[in-house]
MARSEBA-190444 format. One record per residue: residue in three letters; x, y, z negated of N, C-alpha, C, O in turn. Coordinates in steps of 0.02 Angstrom, whole numbers, plus 50000, padded with zeros to 5 digits. Each point is the difference from the previous one (the first is absolute). Layout:
! residues N
ALAXYZXYZXYZXYZ...
***
This chain:
! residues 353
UNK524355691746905500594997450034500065003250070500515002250026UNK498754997550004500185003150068500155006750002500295001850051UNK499595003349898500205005550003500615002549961500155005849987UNK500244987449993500665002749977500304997950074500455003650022UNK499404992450007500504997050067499885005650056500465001450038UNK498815002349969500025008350034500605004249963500465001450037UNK499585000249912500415005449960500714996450028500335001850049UNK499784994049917500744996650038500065001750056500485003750011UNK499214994950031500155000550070500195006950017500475001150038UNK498995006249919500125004650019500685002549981500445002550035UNK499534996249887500845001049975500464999350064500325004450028UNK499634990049984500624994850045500085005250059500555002250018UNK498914999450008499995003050067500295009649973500405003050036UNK499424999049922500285005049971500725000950003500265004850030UNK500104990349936500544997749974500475001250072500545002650009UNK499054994650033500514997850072499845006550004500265003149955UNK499405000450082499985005749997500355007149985499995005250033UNK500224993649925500495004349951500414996950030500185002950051UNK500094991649937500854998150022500124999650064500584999750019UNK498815000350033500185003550050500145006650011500435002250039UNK499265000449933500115008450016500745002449964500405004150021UNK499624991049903500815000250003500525001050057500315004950021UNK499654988749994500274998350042500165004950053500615000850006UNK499125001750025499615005650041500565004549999500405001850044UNK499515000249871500285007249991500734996749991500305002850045UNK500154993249926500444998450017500434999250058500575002250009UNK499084994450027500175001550073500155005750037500505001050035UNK498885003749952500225006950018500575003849961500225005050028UNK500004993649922500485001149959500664998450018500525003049990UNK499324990950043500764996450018500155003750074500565002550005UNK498954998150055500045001850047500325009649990500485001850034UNK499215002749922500115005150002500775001149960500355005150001UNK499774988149964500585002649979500484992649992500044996549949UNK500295002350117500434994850032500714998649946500344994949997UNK499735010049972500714999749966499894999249933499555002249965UNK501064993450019499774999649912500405007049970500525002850019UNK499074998549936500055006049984500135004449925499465000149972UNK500815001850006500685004250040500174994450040499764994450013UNK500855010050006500584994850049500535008450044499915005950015UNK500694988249987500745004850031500004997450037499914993949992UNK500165008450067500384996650058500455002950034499775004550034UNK500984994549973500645003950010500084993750084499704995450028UNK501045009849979500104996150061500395006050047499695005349997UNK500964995050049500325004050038499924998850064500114994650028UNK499635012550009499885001550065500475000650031500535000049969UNK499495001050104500475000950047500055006649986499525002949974UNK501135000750045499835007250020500725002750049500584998149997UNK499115007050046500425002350066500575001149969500534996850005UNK499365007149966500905005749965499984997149933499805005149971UNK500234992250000500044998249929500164990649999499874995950044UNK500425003049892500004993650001499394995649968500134994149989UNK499325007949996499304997349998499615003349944500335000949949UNK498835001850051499725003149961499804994149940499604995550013UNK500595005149947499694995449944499345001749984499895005949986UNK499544989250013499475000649977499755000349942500124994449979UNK499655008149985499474997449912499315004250030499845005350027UNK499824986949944499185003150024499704996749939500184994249988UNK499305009349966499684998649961499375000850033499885003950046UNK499544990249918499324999950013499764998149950500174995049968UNK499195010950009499865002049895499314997650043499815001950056UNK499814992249886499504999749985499435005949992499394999249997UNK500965006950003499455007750019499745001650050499575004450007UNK500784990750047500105003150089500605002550014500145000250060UNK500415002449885500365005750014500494994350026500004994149981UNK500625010350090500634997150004500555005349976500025006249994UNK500504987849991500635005349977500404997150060499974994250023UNK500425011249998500584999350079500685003949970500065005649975UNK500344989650037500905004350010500264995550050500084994050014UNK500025012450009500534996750087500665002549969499935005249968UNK500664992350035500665002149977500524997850065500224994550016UNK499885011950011500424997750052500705000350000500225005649989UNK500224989850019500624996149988500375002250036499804999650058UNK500775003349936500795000350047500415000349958500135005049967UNK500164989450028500534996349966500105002049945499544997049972UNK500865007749965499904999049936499275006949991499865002049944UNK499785000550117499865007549991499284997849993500054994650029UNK499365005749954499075000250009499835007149988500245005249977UNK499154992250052499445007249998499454996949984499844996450047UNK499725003349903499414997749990499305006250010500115006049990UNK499494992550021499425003249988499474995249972500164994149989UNK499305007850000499484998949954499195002450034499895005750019UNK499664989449984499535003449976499154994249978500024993850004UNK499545008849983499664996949980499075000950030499735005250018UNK500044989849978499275001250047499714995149991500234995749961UNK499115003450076499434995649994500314993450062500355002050047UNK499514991549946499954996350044499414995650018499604998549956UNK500334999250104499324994650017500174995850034500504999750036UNK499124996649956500124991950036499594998850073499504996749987UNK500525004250060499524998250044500094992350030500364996550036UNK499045003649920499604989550004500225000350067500574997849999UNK499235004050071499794999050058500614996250045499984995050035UNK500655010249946500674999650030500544997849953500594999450015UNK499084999149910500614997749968500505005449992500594999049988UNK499195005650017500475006149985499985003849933499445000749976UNK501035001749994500285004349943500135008850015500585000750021UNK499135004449974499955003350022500105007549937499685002249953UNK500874999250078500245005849920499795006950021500075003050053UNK499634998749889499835006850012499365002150068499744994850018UNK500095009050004499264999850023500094999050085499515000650036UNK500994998349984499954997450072500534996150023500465003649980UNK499774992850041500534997950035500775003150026500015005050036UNK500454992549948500505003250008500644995850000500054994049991UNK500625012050024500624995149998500104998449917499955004249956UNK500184989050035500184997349954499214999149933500014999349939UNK499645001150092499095003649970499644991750029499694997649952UNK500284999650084499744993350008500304993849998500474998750037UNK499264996649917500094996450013499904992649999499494998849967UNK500844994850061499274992650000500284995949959500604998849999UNK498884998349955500084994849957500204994750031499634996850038UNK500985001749949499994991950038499774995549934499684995350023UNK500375004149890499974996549973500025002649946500355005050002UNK499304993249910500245004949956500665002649975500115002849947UNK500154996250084500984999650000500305005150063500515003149987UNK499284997650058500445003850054499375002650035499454997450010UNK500895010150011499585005450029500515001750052500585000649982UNK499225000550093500205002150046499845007650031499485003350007UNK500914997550002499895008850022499995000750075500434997650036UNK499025005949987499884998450053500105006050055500515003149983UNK499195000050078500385005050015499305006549980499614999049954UNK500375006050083499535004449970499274997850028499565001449960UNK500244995650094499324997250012499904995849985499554996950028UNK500844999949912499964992049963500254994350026499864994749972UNK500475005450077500164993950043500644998049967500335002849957UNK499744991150079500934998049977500245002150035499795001750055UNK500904999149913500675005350015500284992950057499884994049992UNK500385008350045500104995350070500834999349989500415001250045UNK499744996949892500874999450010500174993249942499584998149959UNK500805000250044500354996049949500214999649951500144995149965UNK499945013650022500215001549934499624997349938499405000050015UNK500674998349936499465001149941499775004449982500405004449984UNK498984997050008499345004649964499814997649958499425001249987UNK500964994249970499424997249938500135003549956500495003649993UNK498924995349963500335002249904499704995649961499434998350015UNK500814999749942499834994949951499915001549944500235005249979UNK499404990749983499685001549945500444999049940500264994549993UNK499845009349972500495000049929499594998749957499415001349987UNK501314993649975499704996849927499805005949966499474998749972UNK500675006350019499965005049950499715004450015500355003150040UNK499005000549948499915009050026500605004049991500474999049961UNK499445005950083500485005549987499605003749968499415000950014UNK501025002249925499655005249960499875005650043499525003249979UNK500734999150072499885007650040499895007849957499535003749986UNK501144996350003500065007649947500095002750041500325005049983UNK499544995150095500035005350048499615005549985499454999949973UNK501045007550058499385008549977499924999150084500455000350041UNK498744998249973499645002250035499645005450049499645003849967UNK500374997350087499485008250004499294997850009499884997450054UNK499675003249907499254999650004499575005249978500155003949955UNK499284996250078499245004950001499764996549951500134994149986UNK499365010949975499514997249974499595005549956500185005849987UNK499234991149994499595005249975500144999449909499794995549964UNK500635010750015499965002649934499435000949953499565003650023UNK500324993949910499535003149962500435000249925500614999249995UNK499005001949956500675001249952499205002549930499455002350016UNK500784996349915499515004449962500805002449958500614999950011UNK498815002349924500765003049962500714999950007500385004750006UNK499764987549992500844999049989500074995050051500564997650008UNK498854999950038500474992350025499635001450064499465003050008UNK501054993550047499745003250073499954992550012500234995049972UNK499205006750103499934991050009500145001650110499845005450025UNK500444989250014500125001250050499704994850041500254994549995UNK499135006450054499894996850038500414998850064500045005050036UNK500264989649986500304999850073499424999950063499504996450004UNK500735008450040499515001050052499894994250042499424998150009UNK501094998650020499684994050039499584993249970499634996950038UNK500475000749883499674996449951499625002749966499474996949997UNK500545009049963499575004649971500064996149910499685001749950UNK500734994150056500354996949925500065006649961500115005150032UNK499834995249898500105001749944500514999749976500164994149988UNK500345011149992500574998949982500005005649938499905006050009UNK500234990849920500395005149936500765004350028500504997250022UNK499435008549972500325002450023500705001949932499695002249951UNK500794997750038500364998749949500265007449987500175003650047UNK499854998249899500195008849982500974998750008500324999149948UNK499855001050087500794999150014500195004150037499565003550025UNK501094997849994500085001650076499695006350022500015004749961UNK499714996150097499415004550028499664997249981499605000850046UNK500094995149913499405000049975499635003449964499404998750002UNK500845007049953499915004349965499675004450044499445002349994UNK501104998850064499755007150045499494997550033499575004450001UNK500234990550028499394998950026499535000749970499485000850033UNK500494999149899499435001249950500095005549996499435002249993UNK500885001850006500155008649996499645000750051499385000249997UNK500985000350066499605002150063499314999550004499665005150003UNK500014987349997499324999149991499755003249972499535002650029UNK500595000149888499605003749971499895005950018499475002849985UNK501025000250051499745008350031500094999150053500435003850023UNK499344992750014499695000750054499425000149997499694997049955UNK499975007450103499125001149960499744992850045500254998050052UNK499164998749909499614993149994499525000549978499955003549949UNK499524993750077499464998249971500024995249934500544997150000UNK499085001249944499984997849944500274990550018499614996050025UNK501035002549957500204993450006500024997950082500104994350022UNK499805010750012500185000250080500784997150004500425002349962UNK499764991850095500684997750024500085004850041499585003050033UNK501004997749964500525003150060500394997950030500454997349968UNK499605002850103500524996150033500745003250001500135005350027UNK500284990949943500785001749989500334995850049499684995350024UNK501105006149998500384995650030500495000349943500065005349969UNK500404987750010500584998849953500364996450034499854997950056UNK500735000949910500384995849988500124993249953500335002049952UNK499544991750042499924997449928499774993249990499544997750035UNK500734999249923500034992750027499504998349933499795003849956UNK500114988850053499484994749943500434997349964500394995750020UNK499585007049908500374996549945499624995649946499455002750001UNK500524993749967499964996049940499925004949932500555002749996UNK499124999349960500105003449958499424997249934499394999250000UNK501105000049951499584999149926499125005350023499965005150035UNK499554991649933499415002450010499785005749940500154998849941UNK499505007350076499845004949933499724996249952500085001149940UNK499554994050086499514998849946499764992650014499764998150053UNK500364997449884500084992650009500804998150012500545002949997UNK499254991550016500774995650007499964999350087499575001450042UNK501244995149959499984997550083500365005650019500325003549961UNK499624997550110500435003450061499485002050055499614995950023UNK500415011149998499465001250040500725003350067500525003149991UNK499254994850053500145004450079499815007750007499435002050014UNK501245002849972499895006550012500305003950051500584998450015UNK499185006050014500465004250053500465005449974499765004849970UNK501044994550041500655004249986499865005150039499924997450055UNK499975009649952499975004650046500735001850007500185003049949UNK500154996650080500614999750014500275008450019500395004049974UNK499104995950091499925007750009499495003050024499744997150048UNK499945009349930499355002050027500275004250059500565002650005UNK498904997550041500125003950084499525002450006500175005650018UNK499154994449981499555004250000499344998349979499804994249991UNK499795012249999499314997849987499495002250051500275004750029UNK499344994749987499505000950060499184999149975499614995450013UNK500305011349944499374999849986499365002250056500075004750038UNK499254990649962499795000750042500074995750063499595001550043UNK500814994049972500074996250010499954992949988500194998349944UNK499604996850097499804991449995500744998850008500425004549999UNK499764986550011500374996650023499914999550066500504997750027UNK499015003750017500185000350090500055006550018499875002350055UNK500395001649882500055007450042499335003950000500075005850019UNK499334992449964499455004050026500075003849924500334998449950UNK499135008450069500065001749940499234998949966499475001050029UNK500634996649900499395000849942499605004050014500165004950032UNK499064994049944499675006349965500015000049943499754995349970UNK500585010749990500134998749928499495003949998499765004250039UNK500034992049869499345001549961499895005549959499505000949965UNK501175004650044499985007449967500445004250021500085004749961UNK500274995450092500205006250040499725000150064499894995150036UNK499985011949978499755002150087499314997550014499744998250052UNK499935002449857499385000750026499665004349962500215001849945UNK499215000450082499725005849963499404998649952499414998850013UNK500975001849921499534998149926499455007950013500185005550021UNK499374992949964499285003449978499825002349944499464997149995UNK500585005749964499724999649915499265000350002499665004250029UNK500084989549927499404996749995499735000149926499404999149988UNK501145002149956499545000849951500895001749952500574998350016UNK499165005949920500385002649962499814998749913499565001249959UNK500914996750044499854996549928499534997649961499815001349943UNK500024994750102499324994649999499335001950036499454997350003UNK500855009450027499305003550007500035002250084500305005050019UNK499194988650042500045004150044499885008850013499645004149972UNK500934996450094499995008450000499355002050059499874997350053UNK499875007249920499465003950077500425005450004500385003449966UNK499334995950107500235006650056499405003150019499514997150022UNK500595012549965499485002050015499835000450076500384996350032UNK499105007550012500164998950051500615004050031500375004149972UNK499624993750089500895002050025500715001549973500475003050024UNK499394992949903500744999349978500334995050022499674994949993UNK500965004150035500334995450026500294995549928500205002049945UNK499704991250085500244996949951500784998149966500524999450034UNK499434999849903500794999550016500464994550002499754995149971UNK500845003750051500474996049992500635000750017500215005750010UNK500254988349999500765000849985500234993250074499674995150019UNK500915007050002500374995150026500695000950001500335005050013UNK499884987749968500744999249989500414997150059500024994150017UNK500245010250004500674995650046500465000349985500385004049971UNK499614986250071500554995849976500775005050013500394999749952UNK499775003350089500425003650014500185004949952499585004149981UNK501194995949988500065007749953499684999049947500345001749952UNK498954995550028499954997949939499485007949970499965003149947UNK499674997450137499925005849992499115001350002499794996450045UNK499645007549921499504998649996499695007050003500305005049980UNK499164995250043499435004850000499234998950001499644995150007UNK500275010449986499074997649997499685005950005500185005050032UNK499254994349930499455006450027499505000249905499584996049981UNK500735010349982499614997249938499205002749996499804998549944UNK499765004250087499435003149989500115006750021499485002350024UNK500795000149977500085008350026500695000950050500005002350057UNK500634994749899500675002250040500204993150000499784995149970UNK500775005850076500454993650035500775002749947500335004749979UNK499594986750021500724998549947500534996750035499964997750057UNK500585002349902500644997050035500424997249964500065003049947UNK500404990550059500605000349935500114993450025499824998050056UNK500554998049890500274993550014499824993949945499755002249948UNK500294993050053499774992949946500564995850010500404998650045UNK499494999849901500604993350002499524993349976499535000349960UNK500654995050069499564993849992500684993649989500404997950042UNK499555000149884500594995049966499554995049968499875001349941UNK499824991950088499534997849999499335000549972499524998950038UNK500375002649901499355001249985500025007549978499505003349983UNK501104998850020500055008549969499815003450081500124998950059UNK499495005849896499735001950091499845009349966499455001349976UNK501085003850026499925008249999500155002550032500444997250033UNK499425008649987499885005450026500315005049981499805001649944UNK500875004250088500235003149999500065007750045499775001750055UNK500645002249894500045005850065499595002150031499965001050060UNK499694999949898499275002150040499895007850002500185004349959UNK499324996550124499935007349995499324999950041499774994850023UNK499945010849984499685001550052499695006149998500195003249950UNK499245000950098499835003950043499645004849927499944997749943UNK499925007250072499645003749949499415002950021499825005549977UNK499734990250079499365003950031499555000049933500054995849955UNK499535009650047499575003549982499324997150002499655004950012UNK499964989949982499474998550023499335001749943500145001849943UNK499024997350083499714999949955499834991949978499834999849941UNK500164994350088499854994349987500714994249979500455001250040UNK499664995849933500344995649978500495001549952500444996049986UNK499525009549988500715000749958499934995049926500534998549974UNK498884999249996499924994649964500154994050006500094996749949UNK499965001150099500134992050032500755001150018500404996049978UNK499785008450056500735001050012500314999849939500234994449988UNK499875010149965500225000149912499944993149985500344997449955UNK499325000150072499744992349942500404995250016500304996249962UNK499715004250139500244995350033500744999950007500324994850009UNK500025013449983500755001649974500264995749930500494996249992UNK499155005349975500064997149949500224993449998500564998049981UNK498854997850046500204991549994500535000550038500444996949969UNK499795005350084500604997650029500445003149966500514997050014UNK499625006849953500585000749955500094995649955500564997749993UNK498925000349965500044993749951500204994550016500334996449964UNK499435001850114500194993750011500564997549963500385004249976UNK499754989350014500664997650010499994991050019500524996850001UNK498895000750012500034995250024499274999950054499605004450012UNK500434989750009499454998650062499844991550007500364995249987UNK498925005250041499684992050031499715002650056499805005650016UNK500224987550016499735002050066499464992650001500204994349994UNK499025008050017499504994250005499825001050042499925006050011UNK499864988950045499845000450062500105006150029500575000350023UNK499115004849986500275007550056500035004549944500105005850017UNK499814993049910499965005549961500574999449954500164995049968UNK500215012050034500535003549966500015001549943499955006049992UNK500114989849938500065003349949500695004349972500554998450023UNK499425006049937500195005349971500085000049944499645004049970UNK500824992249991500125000249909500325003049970500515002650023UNK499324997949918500645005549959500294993949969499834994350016UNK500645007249936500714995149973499374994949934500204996049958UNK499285005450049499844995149945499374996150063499594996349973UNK500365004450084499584995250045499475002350016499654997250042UNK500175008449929499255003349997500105002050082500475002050035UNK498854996549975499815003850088499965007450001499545003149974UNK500904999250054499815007750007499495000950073499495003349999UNK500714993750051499495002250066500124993050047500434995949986UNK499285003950051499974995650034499695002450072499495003450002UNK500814994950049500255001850061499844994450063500104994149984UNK499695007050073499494993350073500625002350016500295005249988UNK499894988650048500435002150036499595000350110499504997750028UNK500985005749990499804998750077500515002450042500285005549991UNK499894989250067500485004550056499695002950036500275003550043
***
């Protein structure tokens, strides 16, 4: 008896335990995210020259906001569009769009129903006018075309789009420029399933799912504007994992290579630029170009030097060779493989800058 009334007790004390820490995480839940969610909140601003900017502000359970300001003079508007990350700061009760503060970018919860817009250092607007917006019965669907960054990846047929300020996952829909973005991606030279940062045009639609039932959230590329390989989302640039560095040849068809003494060893480097490559095969220096269309990875146009030597002309022949065969590639930790069209390793390659 006395040691079922220990076990009870411990249960009991367990029990609270847990539903405290519930609790806990709820709280932080509620605090990090003040608004019920989704949610619209519309509402018309003052404005100098115009007869008032109409608001629609969406807030997605992703983080993401949707914004259209539509500014009014009498039967005439101008809308714009755009879309970004928002945060809540607990401290000040503030709503805060996109990554810093701004006009029409902050603003304070008075209640789950009305949001006040405040001026650009967050304060209240010192006039009489109304700044509110209120919460609508209804989401707005937002078929707005957007301009957003984000990092591209794509395999065979279906491209997928990360947004840079959320880093969300988006199916990218073969429509539209959607096609060409998958075009582009593919010849552009990339490392194996490497993103690329693109800028578009292109809003979040509703679309029957490939596979299963239901409705999945896809991105309309509305219009493509550029691609920027080599490049992050803050602008810095990547170190990518197979151009502009210098592969080594380390072994040839299963079979590490020796170097006698003072033969230079050989290898290849590809730059990202032009699409253009060279190397060093055992005796003479080569030259030509590759095309890289995700896992298809050959070697073209090739030429090079006709020196005369007494050491390497075996390893050179051998090592010509696999790179002509190539037609696909892996890359494992720093080492470069080299396949022909049925997967077999032809050479394998260290990489080093």
């Amino acid at each position: 008896m006395k040691n079922f009334t220990v076990l009870l007790i411990i249960f009991l004390l367990a029990l609270s335990g847990c539903t405290s820490h519930q609790s806990m995480v709820d709280a932080e839940k509620q605090a990090t995210t003040p608004l019920p969610l989704p949610s619209t909140f519309k509402g018309r601003l003052p404005c100098s020259d115009c007869d008032g900017v109409d608001i629609t502000l969406n807030f997605r359970e992703d983080g993401l906001y949707q914004l259209r300001k539509t500014e009014v003079r009498g039967e005439k508007w101008d809308s714009t569009s755009e879309m970004g990350r928002w945060k809540f700061d607990q401290m000040d009760n503030l709503i805060v769009l996109g990554e810093k503060r701004g006009s029409l970018k902050t603003l304070i919860l008075l209640d789950n129903d009305t949001l006040r817009v405040q001026d650009v250092e967050g304060r209240k607007i010192s006039t009489a006018v109304n700044y509110d917006l209120r919460r609508a019965t209804e989401l707005d669907p937002f078929p707005d075309s957007v301009r957003i960054r984000g990092m591209y990846s794509a395999n065979a047929e279906s491209g997928f789009f990360a947004e840079c300020q959320n880093a969300i996952r988006f199916p990218v829909a073969i429509e539209k420029d959607g096609a060409k973005c998958l075009q582009i991606y593919n010849t552009t030279p990339h490392g194996q399933g490497e993103p690329l940062l693109v800028s578009i045009e292109g809003s979040l639609v509703k679309r029957a799912k490939l596979e299963g039932t239901g409705e999945e959230e896809v991105l309309v590329v509305d219009q493509f504007l550029e691609i920027l390989p080599g490049q992050s989302c803050d602008g810095t640039l990547q170190q990518n994992d197979l151009f502009n560095i210098t592969w080594r040849l380390i072994e040839l068809d299963g079979k590490p290579i020796t170097l006698e003494e003072g033969q230079r060893e050989p290898f290849v480097i590809l730059d990202i630029e032009d699409n253009k490559m060279r190397g060093f095969s055992g005796c003479n220096r080569f030259f030509g170009t590759y095309l890289v269309k995700g896992e298809i990875f050959v070697f073209n146009k090739m030429a090079a030097t006709r020196m005369a030597c007494l050491k390497g002309i075996a390893l050179e022949d051998a090592f010509l060779k696999a790179i002509r065969s190539t037609e696909a590639y892996r890359i494992r930790n720093d080492i470069l493989e080299l396949r022909d069209r049925n997967e077999r390793i032809l050479a394998k390659l260290r990489g080093a800058r």
